[in-house]
N, C-alpha and C positions, 0 to 999 in steps of 0.2 A: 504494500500500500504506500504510495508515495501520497504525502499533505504537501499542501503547498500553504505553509504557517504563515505567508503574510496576508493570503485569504483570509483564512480561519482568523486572524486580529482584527480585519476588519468587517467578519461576520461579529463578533462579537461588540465592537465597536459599534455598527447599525443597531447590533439588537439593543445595546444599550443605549443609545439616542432614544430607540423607539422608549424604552422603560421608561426615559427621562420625559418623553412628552407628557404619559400617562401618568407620570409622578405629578410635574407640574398643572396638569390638567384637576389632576386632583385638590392639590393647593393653588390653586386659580393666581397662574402667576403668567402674567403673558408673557411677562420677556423670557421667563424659561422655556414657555411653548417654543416662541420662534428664536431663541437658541437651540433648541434640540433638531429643533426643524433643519434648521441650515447648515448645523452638522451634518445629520440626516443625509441630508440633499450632498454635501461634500464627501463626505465618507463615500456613500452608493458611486458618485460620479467619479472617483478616484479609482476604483474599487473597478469600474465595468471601462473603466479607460485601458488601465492595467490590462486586464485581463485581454479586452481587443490588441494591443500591443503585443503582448504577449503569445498570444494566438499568430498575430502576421507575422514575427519572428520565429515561429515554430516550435515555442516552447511550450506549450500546450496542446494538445491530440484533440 
């Protein structure tokens, strides 16, 4: 089984954005919403950028 560990950081890192909305959502704190959010939104786009790079260099099947 090969991981490719800086995926799995930033699966962990999404999941925890997402925690973070639902935390602050909870504590009704907007700027934490749209901080989580725009991690979020950074982490994913960093995440599916990699991964296409990635791919067109031939390091991923």
């Amino acid at each position: 089984m090969n991981i490719k560990w800086n995926f799995l950081l930033l699966a962990f890192l999404a999941a925890a954005s997402m925690a973070g909305i639902g935390i602050s959502v909870g504590e009704r704190s907007l700027i934490g919403i749209i901080i989580c959010i725009l991690a979020l939104i950074g982490i994913m786009g960093y995440g599916f950028a990699t991964k296409k790079k990635m791919r067109e260099q031939g390091k991923l099947k």
